[in-house]
C-alpha atoms as one frame of an Amber mdcrd trajectory, in Angstrom:
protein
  -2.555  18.201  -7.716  -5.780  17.817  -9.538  -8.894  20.379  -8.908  -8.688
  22.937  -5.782  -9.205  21.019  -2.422 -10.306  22.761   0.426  -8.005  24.117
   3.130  -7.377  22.548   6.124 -10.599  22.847   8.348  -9.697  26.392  10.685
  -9.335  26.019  14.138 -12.355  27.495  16.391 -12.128  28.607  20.408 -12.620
  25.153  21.588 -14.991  22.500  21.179 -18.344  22.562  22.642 -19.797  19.100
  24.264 -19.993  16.098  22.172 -20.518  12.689  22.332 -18.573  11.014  19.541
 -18.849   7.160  18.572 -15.155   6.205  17.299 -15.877   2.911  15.294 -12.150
   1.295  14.128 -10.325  -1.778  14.454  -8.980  -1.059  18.228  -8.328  -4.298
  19.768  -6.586  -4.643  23.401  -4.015  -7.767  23.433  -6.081  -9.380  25.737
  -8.902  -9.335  23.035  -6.963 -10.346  20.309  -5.465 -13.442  22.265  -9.003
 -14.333  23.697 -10.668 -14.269  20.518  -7.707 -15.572  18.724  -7.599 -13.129
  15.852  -4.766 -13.210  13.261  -2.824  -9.883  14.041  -3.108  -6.503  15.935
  -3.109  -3.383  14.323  -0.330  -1.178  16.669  -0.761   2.124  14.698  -4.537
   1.985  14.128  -5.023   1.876  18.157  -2.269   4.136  18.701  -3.772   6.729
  16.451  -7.538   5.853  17.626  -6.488   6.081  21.128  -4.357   9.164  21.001
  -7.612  11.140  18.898 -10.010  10.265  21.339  -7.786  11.116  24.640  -7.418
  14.507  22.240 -11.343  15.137  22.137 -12.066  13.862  26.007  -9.187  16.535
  26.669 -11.494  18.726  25.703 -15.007  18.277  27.261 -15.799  15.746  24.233
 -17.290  12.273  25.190 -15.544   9.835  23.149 -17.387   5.436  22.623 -14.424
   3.544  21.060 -16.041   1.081  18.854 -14.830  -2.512  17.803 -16.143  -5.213
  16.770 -13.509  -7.659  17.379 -13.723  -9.686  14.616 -11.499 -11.086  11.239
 -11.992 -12.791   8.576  -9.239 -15.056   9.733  -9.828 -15.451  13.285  -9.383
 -18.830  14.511 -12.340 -21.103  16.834 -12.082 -19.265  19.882 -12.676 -20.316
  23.617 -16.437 -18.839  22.920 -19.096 -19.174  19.756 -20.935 -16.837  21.156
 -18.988 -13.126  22.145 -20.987 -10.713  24.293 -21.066  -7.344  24.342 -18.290
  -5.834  26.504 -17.451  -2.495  27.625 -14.538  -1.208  29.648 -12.483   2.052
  30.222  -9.311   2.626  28.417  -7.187   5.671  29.170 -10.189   8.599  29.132
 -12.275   7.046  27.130 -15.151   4.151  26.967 -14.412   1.320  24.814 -17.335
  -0.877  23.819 -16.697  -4.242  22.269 -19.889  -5.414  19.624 -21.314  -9.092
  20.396 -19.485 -11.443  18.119 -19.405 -15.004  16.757 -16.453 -16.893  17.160
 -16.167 -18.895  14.246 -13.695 -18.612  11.393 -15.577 -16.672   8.225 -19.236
 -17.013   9.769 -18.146 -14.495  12.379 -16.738 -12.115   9.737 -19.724 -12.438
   7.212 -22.346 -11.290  10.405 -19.901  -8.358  11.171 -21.647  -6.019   9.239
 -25.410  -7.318  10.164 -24.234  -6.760  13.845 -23.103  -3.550  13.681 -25.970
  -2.268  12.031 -28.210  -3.794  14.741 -26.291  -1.954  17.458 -25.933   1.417
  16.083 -29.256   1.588  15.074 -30.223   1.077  18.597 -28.241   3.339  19.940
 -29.266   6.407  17.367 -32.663   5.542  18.085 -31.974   5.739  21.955 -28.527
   7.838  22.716 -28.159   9.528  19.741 -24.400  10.774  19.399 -23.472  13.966
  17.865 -21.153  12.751  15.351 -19.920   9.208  14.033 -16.148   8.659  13.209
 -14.809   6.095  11.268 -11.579   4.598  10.904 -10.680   3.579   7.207 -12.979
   1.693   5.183 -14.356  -1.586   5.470 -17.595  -3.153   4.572 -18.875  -3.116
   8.476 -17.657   0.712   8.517 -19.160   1.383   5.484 -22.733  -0.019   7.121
 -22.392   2.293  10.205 -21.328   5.117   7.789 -24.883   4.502   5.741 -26.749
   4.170   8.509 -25.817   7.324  10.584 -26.067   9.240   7.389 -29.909   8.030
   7.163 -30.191   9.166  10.648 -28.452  12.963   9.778 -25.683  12.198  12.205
 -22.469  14.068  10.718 -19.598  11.261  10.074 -16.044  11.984   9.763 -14.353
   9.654   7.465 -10.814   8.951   8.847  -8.413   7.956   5.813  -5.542   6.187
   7.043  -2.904   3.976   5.671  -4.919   2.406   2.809  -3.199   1.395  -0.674
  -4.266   2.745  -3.736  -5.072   0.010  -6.598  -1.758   0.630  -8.433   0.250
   0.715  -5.588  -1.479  -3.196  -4.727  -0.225  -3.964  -7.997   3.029  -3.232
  -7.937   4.055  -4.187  -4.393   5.808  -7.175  -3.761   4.129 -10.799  -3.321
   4.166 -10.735   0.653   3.047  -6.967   0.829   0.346  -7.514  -1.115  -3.013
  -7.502  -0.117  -5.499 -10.316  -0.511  -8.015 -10.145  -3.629 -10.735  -9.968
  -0.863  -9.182  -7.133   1.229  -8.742  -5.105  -2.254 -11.989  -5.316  -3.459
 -13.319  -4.644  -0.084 -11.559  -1.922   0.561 -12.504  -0.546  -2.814 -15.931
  -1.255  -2.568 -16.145   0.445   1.112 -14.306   3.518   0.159 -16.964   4.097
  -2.655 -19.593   3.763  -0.276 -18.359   5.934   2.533 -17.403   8.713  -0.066
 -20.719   8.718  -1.670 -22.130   9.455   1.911 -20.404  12.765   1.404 -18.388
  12.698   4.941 -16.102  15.168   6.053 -12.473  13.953   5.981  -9.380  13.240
   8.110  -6.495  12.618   6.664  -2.642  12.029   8.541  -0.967  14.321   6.049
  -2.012  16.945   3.068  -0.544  15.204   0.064  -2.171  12.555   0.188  -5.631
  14.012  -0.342  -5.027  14.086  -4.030  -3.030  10.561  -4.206  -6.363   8.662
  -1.475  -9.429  10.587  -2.182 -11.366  10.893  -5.627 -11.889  14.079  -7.843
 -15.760  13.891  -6.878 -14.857  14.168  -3.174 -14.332  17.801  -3.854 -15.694
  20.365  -1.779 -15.922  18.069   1.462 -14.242  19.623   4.650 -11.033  18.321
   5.830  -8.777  18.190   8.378  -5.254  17.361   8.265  -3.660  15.691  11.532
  -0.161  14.271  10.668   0.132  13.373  14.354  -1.679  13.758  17.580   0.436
  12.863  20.658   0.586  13.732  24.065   3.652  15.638  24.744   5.175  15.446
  28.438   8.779  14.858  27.575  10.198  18.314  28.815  14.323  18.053  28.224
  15.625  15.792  24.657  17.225  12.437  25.662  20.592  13.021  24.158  21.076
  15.705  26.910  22.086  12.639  29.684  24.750  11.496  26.162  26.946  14.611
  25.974  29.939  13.752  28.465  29.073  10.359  29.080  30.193   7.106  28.664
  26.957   5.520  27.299  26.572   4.483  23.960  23.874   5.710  21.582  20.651
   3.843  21.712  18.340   3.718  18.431  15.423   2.608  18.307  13.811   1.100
  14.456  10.284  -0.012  15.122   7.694  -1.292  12.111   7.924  -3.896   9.496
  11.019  -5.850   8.774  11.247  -5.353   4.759  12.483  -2.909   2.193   9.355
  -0.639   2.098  10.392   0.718   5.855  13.948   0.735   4.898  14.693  -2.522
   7.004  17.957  -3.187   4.498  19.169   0.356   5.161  19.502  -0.372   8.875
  20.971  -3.703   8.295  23.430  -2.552   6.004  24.228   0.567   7.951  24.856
  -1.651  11.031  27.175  -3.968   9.105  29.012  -1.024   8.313  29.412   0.342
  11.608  29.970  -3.321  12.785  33.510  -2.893  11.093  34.427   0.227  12.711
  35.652  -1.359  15.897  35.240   2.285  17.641  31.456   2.650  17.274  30.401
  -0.889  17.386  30.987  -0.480  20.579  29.225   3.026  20.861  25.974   2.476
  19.103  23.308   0.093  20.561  20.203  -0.952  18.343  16.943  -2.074  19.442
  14.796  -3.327  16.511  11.002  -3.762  16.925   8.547  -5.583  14.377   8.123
  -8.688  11.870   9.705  -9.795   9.188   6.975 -10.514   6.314   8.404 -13.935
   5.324  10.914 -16.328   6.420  12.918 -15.801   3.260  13.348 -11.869   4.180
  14.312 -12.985   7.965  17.446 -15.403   6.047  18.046 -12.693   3.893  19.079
  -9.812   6.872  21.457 -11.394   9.159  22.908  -9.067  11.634  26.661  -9.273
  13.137  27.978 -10.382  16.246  30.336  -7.391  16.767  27.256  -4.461  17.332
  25.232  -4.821  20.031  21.788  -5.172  18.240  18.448  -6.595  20.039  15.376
  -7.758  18.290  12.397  -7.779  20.084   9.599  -8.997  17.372   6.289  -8.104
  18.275   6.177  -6.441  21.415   3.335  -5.875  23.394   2.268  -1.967  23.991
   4.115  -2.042  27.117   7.425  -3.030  26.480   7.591  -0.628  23.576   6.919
   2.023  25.683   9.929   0.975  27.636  12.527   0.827  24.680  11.107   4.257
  23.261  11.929   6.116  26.785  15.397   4.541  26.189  16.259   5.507  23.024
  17.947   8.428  21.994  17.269   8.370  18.486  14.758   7.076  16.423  14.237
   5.766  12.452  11.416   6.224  10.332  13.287   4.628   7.155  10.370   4.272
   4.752  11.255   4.551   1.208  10.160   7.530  -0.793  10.823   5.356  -4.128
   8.729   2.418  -2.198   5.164   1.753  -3.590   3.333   3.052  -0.881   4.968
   6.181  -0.263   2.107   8.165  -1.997  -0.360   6.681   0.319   1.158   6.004
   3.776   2.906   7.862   6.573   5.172   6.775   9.383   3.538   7.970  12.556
   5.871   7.279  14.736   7.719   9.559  13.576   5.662  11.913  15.321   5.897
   9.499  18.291   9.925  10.443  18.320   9.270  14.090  18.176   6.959  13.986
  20.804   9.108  11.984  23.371  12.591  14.470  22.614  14.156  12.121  20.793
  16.145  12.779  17.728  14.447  12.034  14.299  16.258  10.555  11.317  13.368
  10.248   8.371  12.968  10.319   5.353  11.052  12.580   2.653   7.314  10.669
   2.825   4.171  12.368   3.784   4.738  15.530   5.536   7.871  14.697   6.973
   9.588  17.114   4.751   7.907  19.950   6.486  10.058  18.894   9.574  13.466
  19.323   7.689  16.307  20.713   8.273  15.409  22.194  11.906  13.363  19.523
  13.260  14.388  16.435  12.215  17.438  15.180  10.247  16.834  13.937   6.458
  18.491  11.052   5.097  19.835  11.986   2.013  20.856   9.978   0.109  18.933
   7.048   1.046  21.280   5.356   1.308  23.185   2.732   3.840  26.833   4.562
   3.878  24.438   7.616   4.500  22.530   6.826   7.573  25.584   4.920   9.218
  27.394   7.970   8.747  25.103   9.765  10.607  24.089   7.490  13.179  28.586
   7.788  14.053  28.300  12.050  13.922  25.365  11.893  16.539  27.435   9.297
  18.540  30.683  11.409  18.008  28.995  14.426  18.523  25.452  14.975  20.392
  25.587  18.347  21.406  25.497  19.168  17.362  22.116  18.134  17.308  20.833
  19.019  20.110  19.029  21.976  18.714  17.107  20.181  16.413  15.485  17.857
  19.164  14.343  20.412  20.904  13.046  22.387  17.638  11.379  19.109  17.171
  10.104  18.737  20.577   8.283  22.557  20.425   7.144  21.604  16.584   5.384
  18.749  18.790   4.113  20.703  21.097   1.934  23.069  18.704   1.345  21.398
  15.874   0.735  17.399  16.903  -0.642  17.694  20.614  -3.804  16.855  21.812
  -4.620  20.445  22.038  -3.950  21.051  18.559  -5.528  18.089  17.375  -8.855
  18.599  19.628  -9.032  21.877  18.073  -8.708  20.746  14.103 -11.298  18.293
  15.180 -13.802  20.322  16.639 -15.028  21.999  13.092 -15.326  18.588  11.411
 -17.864  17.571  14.501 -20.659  20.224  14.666
């Protein structure tokens, strides 16, 4: 790692009252079907919505931000989008006034964000701005609140680096626009000099610049509210259930899509555990070609869901025994992403097969189960041992489960927070 980073920001007694402005891409599905934009971000509101139920948790008011807006949104039922605001969970979300035009609505994103926040630091000034990755309307609000001495937290989340754009494959690949926005952004909001958030400690070296040095951090892998008191493969030992898993993100190669496949071709000619392992696959497949490519036999009983809506997935995730966070630590973007759901598993008792990316390796051998190799005769035959034998690896759900509990619940995470807001 190059130069001497700072340690993780300490944890204090508790945060004192704050009101926080959360500004991020965190768009309900009834906003993104009303205003017609292209695609929701799952894991951006996830993660937004999970930190700011953390802070409320603990005396903090918390102003979700969004201004509801793409570049490639299509002509919605409205031109004209007014400003909304609603309650979501604990917290208030406020969506900015918007145009609803393809590209014009986009291009007075950032002059609309500037208008309302500099409003509302003339009028309700908020102790502390946070800001989820870096675009160009972020990177307004960023310069603004630092004109106005409000301390801004720079959240660093799931963002390429240039060489990793480079090499990824055609349909992974970013747009020209979204890379040298992105770019441009990042510069900005560093040279504001924000304290940083970041989902797991190796990346600071891989995201952030050498001349971000000496800028306080905080290091939140995951932030979840853990309820689930007993693991789910308990109710499997003795039964006559099969196994459920549960794969949930993209459809390609980066998330280890044609490991699963394979794997479940593989069990699909073990006529014993075909019978005894159930799949339930959520996400897209990036292009039509990749969707011909993975066909999936008759003889395992496998469901794909596509897209599902927040609700539904919270359905199949109580179900499921086991989960998969597949991503490939040979992929492009293994430097500079992390799965958080695998977090999501931990948190909910279930068992977690991942693999070595972020700071997932932290969670081996006790926590979660490594797949090594990465390879498809690998994971199918461990998906069979759990089937054969649950009660093996029952220890490691619930080491998993308490792992949850004090590093990556809303406690824990309120209390990394609460430094990087005074």
């Amino acid at each position: 790692m190059r130069g001497s980073w700072p340690r993780a920001v300490e944890r204090d007694g508790g945060p004192e009252e704050r009101r926080v402005l959360y500004l991020g891409p965190f768009n309900p599905e009834d906003v993104v079907r009303d205003r017609l934009l292209p695609a929701r971000n799952p894991a951006a509101y996830n993660r937004m919505i999970r930190l700011a139920e953390a802070l409320a948790s603990g005396g903090t008011s918390v102003e979700i931000v969004s201004t509801g807006v793409a570049l490639q949104m299509g002509l919605g039922r409205r031109i004209i989008y007014r400003l909304q605001t609603r309650t979501v969970s604990s917290c208030q979300l406020t969506l900015l006034p918007g145009i609803g035009l393809p590209l014009v609505g986009f291009l007075c994103e950032p002059f609309i964000i500037a208008a309302w926040l500099i409003n509302r630091l003339l009028f309700r000034r908020p102790s502390a701005l946070v800001v989820y990755n870096a675009t160009i309307a972020s990177a307004v609000g960023v310069v603004i609140a630092t004109v106005f001495r409000v301390p801004v937290v720079y959240e660093v989340e799931d963002i390429p680096t240039l060489d990793a754009v480079w090499r990824a494959g055609r349909g992974n690949r970013p747009r020209l626009w979204q890379i040298a926005s992105f770019v441009l952004a990042s510069r900005i909001q560093m040279w504001c000099r924000p304290r940083i958030l970041v989902p797991a400690r190796r990346f600071l070296d891989a995201i952030l610049p050498r001349w971000a040095l000496g800028q306080p951090v905080a290091v939140i892998p995951g932030c979840m509210n853990v309820t689930t008191a007993r693991p789910a493969l308990e109710t499997l030992i003795g039964g006559t259930r099969p196994l459920r898993v549960l794969f949930a993100g993209k459809l390609e190669e980066e998330h280890g899509y044609d490991l699963l496949v394979s794997a479940i071709r593989i069990i699909a000619s073990d006529v014993k555990h075909s019978l005894r392992i159930e799949f339930d696959i959520c996400g897209r497949f990036g292009t039509s070609a990749a969707e011909r490519l993975y066909k999936l036999p008759d003889s395992v009983s496998v469901r794909l869901h596509g897209f599902t809506s927040d609700d539904r997935y919270r359905e199949l995730l109580e179900l499921a025994d086991l989960g998969l966070a597949l991503q490939r630590t040979s992929g492009v973007f293994s430097g500079t992403r992390t799965p958080s759901k695998a977090y999501e598993f931990l948190a909910s008792g279930k068992l977690l097969i991942g693999t070595g990316v972020g700071d997932l390796p932290e969670l081996f051998p006790h926590g979660a189960v490594e797949l090594v190799p990465e390879t498809a005769e690998s994971l199918a035959a461990l998906l069979i041992d759990v089937s054969d034998n649950p009660r093996k690896y029952l220890g490691i759900v619930d080491t998993g489960l308490a792992i949850a509990r004090s590093r990556y619940s809303y406690e824990a995470a309120c209390d990394s927070l609460a430094p990087l807001l005074s």
